[in-house]
Backbone as JSON Lines, residues from 0, in Angstrom:
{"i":0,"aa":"X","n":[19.36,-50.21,-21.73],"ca":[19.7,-48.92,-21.18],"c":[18.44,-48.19,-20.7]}
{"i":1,"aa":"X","n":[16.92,-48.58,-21.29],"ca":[16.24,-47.99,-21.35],"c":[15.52,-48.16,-19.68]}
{"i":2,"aa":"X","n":[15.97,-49.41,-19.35],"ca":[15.16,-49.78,-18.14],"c":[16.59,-49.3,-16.81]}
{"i":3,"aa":"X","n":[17.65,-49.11,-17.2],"ca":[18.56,-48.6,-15.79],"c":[17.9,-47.13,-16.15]}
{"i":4,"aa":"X","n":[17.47,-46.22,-17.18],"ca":[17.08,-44.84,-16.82],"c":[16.01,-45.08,-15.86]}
{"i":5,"aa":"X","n":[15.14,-45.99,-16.34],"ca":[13.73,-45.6,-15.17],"c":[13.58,-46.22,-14.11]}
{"i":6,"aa":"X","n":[14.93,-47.05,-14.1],"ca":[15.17,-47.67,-12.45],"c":[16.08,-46.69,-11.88]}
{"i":7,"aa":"X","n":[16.94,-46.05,-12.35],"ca":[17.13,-44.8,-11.55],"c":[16.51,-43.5,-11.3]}
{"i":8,"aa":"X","n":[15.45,-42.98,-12.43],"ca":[14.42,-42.35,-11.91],"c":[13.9,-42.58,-10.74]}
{"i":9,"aa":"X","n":[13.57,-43.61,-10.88],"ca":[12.34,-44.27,-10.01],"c":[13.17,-44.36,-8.34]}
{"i":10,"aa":"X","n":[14.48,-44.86,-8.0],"ca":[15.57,-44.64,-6.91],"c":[15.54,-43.41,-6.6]}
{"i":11,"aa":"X","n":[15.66,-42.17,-7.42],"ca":[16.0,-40.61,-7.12],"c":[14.39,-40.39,-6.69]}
{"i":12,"aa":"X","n":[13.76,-40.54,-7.37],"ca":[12.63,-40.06,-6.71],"c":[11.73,-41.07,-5.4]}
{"i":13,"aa":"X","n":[12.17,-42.05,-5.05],"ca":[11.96,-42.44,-3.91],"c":[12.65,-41.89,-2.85]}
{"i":14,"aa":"X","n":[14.05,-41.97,-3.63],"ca":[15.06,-41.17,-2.11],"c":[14.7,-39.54,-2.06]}
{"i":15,"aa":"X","n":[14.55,-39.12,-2.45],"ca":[13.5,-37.39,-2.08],"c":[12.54,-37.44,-1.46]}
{"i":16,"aa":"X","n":[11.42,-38.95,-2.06],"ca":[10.42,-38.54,-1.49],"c":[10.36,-38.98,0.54]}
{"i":17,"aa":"X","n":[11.81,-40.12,0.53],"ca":[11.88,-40.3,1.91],"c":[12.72,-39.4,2.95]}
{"i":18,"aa":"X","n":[13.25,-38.73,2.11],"ca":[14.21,-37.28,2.18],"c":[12.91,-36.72,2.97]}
{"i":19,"aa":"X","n":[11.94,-36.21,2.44],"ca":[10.99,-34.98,2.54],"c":[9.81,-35.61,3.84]}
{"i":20,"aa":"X","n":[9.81,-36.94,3.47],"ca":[9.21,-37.39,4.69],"c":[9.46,-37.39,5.81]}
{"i":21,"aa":"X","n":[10.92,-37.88,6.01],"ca":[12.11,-37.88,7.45],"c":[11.69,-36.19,7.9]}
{"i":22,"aa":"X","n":[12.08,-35.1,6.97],"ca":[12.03,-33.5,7.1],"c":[10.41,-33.25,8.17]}
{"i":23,"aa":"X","n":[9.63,-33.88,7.19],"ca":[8.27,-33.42,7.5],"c":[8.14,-33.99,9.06]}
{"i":24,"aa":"X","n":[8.49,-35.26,9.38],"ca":[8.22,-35.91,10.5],"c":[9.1,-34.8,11.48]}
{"i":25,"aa":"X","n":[10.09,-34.74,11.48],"ca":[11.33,-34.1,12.71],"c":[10.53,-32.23,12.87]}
{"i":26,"aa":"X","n":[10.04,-32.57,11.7],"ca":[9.46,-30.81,11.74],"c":[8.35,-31.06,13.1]}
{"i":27,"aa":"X","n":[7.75,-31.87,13.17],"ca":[6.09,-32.21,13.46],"c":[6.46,-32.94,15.18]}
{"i":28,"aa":"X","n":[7.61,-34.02,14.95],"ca":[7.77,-34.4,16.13],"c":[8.97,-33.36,17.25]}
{"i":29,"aa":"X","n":[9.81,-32.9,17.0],"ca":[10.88,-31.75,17.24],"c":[10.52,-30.0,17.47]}
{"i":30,"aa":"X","n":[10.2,-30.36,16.24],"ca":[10.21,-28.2,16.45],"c":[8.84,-27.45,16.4]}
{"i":31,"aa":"X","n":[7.78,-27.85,16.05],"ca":[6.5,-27.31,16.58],"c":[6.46,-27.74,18.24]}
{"i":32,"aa":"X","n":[6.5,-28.38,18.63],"ca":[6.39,-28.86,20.39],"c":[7.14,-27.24,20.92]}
{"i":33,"aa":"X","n":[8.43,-27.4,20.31],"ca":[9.49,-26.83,21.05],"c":[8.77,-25.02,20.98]}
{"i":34,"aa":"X","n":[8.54,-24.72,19.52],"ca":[7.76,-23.65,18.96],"c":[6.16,-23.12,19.84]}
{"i":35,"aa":"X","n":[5.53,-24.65,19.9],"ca":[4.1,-24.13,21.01],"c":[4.54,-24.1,22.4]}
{"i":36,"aa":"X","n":[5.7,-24.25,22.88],"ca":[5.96,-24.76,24.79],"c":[6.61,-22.6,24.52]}
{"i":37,"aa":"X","n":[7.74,-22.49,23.3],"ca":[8.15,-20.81,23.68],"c":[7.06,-19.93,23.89]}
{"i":38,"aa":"X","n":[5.87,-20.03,22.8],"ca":[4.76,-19.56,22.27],"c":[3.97,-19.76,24.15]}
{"i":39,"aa":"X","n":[3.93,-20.72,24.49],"ca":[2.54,-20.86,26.12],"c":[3.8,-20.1,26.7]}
{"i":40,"aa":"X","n":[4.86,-19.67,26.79],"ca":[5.94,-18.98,28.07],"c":[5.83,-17.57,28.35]}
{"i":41,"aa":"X","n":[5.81,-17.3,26.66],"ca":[5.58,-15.64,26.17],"c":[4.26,-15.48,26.71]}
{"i":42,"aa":"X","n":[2.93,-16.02,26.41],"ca":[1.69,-15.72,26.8],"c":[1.54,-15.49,28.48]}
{"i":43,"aa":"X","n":[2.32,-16.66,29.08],"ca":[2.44,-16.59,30.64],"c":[2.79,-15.5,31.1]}
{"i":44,"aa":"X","n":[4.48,-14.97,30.31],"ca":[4.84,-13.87,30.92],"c":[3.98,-12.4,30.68]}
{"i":45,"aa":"X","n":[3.55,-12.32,29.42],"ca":[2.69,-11.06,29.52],"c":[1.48,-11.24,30.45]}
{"i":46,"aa":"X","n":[0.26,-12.64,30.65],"ca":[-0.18,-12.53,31.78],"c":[0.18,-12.21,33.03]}
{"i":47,"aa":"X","n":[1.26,-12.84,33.23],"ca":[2.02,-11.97,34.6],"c":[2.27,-10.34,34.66]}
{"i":48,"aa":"X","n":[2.92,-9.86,33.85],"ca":[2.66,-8.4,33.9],"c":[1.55,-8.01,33.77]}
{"i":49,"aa":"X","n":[0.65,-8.35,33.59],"ca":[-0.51,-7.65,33.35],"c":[-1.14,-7.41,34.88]}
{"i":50,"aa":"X","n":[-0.94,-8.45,34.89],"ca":[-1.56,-8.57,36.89],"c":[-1.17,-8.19,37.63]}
{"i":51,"aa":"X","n":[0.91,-8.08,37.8],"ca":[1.56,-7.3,38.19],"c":[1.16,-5.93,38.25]}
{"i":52,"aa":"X","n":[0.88,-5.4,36.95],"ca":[0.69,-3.73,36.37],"c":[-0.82,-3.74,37.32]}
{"i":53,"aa":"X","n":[-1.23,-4.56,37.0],"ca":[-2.91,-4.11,37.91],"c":[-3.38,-4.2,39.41]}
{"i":54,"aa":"X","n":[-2.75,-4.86,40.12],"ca":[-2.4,-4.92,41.65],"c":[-1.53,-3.8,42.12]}
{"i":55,"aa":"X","n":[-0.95,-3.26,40.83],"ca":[0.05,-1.77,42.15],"c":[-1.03,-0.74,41.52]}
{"i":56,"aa":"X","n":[-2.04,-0.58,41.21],"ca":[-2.56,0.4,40.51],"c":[-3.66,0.62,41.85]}
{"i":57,"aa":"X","n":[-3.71,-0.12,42.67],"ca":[-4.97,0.11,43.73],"c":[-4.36,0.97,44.67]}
């Protein structure tokens, strides 16, 4: 009995730790990209107003 406890330990904590890996990867390949492309759009558009705002000012 003593060795199905720590062969199922040992199963639960592999399957978490590939749980958390899959997570970490989709975070890294998926949603930072998606997060830095909104992040360069916002920066674009306030450069644009800015230049906008400063060309009618002459």
């Amino acid at each position: 009995m003593k060795k199905f406890g720590n062969g199922f330990f040992l199963g639960v904590l592999a399957t978490l730790s590939a749980v958390v890996g899959a997570l970490f990867s989709f975070k890294k390949t998926v949603v930072e990209p998606v997060e830095n492309h909104e992040q360069k759009l916002d920066e674009n558009r306030k450069r644009v107003l800015r230049k906008q705002r400063s060309a009618h000012l002459n």
